[in-house]
C-alpha positions in Angstrom: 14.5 -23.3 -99.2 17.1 -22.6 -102.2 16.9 -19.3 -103.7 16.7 -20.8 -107.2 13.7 -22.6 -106.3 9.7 -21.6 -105.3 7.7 -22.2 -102.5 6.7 -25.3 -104.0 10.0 -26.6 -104.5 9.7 -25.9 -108.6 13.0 -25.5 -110.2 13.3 -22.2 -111.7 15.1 -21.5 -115.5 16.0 -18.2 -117.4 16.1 -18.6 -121.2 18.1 -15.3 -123.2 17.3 -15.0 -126.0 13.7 -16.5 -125.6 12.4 -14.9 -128.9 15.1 -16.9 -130.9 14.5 -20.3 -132.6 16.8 -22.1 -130.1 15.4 -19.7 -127.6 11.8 -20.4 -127.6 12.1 -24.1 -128.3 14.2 -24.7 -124.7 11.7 -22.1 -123.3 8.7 -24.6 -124.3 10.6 -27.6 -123.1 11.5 -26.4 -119.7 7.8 -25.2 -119.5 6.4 -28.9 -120.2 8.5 -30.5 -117.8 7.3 -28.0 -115.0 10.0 -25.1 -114.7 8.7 -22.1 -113.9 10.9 -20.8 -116.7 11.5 -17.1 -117.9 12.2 -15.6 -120.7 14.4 -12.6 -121.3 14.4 -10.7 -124.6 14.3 -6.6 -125.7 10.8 -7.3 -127.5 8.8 -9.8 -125.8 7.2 -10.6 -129.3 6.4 -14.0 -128.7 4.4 -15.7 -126.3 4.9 -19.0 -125.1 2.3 -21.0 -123.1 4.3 -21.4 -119.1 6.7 -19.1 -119.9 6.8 -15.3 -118.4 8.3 -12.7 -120.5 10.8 -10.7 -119.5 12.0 -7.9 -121.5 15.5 -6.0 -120.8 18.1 -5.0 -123.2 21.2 -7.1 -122.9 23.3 -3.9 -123.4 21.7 -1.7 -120.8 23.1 -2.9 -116.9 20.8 -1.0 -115.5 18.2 -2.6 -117.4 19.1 -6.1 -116.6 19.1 -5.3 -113.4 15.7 -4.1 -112.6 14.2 -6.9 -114.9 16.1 -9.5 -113.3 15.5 -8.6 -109.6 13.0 -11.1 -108.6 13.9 -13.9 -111.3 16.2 -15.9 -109.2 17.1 -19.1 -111.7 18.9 -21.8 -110.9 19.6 -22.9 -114.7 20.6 -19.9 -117.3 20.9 -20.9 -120.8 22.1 -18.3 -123.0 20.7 -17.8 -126.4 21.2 -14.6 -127.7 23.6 -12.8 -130.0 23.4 -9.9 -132.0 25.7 -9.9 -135.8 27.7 -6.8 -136.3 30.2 -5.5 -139.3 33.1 -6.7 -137.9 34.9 -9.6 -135.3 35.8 -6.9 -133.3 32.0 -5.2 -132.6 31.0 -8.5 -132.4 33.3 -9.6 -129.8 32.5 -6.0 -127.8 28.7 -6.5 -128.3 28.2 -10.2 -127.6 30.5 -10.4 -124.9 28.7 -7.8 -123.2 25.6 -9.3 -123.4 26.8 -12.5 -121.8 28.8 -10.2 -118.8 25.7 -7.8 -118.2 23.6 -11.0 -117.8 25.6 -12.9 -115.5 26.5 -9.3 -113.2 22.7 -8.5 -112.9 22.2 -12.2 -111.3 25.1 -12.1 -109.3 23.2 -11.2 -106.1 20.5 -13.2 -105.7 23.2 -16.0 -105.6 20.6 -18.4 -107.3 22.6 -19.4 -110.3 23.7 -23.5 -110.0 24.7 -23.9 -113.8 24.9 -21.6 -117.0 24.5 -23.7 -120.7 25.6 -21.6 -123.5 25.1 -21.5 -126.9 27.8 -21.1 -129.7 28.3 -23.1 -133.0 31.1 -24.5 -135.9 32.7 -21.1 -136.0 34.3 -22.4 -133.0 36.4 -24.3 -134.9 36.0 -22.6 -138.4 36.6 -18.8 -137.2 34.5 -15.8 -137.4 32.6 -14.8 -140.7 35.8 -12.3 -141.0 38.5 -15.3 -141.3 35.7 -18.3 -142.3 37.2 -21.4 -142.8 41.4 -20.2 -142.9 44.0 -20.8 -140.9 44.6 -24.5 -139.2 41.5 -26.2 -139.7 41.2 -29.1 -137.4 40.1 -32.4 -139.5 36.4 -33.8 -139.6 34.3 -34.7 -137.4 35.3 -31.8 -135.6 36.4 -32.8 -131.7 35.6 -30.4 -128.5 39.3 -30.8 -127.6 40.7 -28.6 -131.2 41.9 -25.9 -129.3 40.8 -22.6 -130.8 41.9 -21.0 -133.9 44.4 -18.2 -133.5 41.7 -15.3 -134.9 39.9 -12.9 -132.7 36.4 -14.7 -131.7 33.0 -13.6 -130.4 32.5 -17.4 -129.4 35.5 -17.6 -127.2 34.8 -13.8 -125.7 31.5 -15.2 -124.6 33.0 -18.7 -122.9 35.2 -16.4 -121.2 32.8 -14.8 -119.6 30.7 -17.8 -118.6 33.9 -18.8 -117.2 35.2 -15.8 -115.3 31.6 -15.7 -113.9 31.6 -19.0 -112.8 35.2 -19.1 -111.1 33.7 -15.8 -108.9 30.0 -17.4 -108.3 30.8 -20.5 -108.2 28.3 -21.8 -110.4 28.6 -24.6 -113.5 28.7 -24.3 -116.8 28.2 -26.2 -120.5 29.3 -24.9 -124.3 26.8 -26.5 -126.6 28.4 -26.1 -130.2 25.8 -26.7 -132.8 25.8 -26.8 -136.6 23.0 -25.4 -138.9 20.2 -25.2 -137.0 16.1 -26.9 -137.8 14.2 -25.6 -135.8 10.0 -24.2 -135.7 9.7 -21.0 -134.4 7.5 -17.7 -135.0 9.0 -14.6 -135.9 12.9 -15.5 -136.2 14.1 -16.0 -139.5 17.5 -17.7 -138.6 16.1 -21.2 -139.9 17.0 -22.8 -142.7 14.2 -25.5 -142.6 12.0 -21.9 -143.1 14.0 -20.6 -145.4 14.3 -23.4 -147.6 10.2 -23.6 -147.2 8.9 -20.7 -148.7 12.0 -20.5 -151.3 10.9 -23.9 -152.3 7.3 -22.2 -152.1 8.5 -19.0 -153.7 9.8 -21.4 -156.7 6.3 -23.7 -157.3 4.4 -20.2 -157.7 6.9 -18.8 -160.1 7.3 -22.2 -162.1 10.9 -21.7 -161.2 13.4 -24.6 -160.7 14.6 -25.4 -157.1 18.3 -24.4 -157.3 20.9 -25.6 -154.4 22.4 -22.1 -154.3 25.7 -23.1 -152.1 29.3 -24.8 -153.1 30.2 -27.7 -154.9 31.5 -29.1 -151.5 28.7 -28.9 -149.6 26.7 -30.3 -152.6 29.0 -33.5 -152.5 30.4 -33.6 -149.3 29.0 -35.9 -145.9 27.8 -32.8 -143.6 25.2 -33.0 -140.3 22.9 -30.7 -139.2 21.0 -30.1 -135.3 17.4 -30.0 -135.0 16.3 -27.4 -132.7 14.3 -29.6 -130.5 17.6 -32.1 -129.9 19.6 -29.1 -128.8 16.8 -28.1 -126.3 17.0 -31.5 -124.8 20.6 -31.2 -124.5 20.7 -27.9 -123.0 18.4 -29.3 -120.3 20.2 -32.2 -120.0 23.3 -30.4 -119.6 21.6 -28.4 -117.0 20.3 -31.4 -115.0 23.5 -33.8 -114.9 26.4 -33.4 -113.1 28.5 -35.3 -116.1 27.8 -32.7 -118.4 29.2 -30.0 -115.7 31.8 -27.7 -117.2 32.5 -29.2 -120.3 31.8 -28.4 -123.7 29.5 -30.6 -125.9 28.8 -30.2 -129.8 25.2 -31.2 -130.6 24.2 -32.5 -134.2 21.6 -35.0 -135.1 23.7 -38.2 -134.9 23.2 -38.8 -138.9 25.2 -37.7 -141.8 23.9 -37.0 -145.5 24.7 -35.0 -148.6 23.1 -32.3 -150.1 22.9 -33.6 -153.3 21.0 -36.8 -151.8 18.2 -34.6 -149.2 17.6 -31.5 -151.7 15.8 -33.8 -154.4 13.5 -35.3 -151.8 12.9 -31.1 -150.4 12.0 -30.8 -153.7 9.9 -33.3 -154.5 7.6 -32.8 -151.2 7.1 -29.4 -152.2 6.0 -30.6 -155.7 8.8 -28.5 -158.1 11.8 -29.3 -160.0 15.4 -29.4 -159.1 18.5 -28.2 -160.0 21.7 -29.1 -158.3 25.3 -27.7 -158.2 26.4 -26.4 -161.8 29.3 -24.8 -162.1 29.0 -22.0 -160.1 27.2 -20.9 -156.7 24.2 -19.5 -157.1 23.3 -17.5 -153.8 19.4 -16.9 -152.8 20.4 -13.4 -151.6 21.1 -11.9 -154.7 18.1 -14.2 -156.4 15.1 -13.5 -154.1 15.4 -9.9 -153.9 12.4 -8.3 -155.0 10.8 -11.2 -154.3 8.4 -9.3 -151.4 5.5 -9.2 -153.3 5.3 -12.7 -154.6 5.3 -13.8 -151.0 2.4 -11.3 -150.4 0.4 -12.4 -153.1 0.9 -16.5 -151.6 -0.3 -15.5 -148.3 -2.9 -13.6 -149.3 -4.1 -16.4 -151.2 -3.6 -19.2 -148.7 -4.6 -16.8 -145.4 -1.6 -17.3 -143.8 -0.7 -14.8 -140.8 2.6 -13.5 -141.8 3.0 -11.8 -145.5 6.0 -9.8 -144.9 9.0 -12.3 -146.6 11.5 -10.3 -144.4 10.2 -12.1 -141.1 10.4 -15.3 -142.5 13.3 -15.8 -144.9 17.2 -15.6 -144.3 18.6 -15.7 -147.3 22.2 -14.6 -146.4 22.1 -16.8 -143.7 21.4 -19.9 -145.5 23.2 -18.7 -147.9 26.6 -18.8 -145.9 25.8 -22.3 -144.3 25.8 -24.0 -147.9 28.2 -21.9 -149.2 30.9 -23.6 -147.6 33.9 -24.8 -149.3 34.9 -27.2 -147.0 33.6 -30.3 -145.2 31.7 -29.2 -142.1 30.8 -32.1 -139.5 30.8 -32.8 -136.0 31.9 -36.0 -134.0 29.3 -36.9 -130.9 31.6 -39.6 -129.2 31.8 -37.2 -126.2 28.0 -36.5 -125.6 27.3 -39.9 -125.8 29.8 -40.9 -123.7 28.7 -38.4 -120.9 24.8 -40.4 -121.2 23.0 -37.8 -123.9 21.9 -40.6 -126.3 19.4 -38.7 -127.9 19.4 -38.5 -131.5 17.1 -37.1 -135.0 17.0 -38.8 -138.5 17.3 -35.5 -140.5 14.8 -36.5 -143.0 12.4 -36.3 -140.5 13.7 -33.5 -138.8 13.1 -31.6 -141.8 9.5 -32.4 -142.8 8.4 -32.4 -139.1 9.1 -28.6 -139.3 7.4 -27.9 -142.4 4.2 -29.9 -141.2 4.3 -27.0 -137.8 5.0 -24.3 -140.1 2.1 -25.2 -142.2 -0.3 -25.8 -139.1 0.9 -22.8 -137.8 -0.1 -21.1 -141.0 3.4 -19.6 -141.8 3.7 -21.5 -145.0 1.0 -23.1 -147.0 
């Protein structure tokens, strides 16, 4: 019997970062297709149905360690990362994460492939130097080399692949754009965000304001819906073309801003207002908005009222503040035999229909 595998022969998968959007949705798909999968995270805060919860703190080795003993995966698909002030904490802390991981697995010897997450600042730099320097041209390619700025990103994919040359395990990158995604109790969504702002706005009888550039108003951009990236990372997990490569993953469409915000708008039933002028950023413009958000959910019974759990303004914020053209190419993902693929439109409303079943949003 392999040591990444049960009894029964059931493949075994470790998801860090399993409270996170990305984190819980691979979780749940490994589940339904009969993983015993785990989940590692410092909290444990969210349960989901075939998945055991593990909870260790990606800085502590010690920790890992004990939590990790019995685990044994054969897939790893990391997750997680933690923002800090500056490139350089960043770098420390999130490369850390990725090195404690791997070291506590190390000797069970289970580990046949690692998939990890990153994103665009691959090829766009750290939030420090966003979008300077050589920019390669759009669609971006997996073969840009990287920029020459100091990036958590690469830190991390060196340590997939230092870990991997010792182990001798496999590995994927999977470099996603903004993510859509349904999750409980992770804010790092714009398909959320945009939701209650755009619910936030009919209460108020406040126009629905794109708050980001005139770029990414006008400009052809993509997006990756959560549950596309989950099939990848399983995919990549599972296929011996995707082995030690790197892959972006975006929904396969393209669109503009200024043609998707209207129809956000009208579902939600409010008005609209487009670029202007000027950016107008939700950070600054939803503060202090806490206690309209109470007042919604206690209205509507929904089961969370604090605005903080559910909204990331800065985040969203940065995504369409932009002032360049942000898109990824697919060629190579295809090519390797992922042909999966989400009309954005859809992707969209498909999360706002769980959010409202779920009782997040009304």
């Amino acid at each position: 019997m392999s040591p990444s595998t049960t009894s029964s022969g059931t493949h075994r998968a470790l998801v860090v970062g399993s409270t996170g959007i990305v984190g819980q949705t691979v979780g749940r798909q490994f589940a339904e297709q009969g993983w015993e999968t785990f989940g590692l995270s410092r909290s444990a805060s969210v349960d989901i149905p075939g998945v055991t919860n593990v909870t260790g703190d990606l800085l502590d080795p010690e920790s890992l360690s004990a939590a990790l003993a019995d685990v044994n995966p054969e897939v790893v698909v990391i997750t997680a990362w933690m923002r800090n002030d500056t490139e350089a904490e960043n770098i420390r802390v999130n490369s850390a994460t990725v090195r404690n991981v791997l070291a506590a697995l190390e000797p069970s010897g289970s580990v046949r492939h690692v998939a990890l997450l990153t994103g665009l600042k691959h090829y766009l730099g750290p939030f420090e130097s966003y979008g300077t320097g050589v920019m390669a041209d759009t669609p971006f390619h997996e073969s840009e080399p990287r920029l020459d700025f100091p990036n958590f990103y690469y830190a991390q994919e060196d340590e997939v692949f230092a870990s991997a040359e010792r182990n001798g395990f496999t590995w994927s990158v999977h470099r996603a754009h903004t993510i859509f995604g349904f999750a409980t109790g992770n804010a790092m969504n714009m398909a959320l965000t945009l939701s209650v702002y755009a619910t936030l706005c009919k209460k108020l009888g406040q126009p629905f304001i794109f708050p980001g550039s005139e770029e990414q108003w006008n400009f052809v951009t993509d997006v990756t819906d959560a549950d596309l990236l989950g099939e990848q990372l399983i995919w990549a997990s599972t296929h011996t073309e995707a082995e030690n490569e790197p892959f972006n993953i975006a929904n396969g469409d393209v669109f503009r801003w200024r043609w998707l915000w209207p129809q956000i708008a009208m579902h939600f039933g409010v008005e609209w207002e487009g670029f202007e002028g000027e950016m107008r950023p939700l950070e600054s413009r939803m503060a202090g908005m806490d206690q309209a958000w109470a007042e919604i959910a206690a209205e509507h019974g929904l089961v969370e009222s604090d605005l903080g759990r559910l909204a990331s303004w800065w985040h969203t914020d940065g995504d369409l503040g932009r002032t360049i053209e942000c898109l990824t190419d697919m060629t190579k993902s295809r090519e390797a035999g992922f042909l999966n693929f989400r009309s954005t439109p859809a992707s969209f409303f498909d999360k706002v229909e769980r959010y409202r079943e779920a009782r997040i949003i009304p």
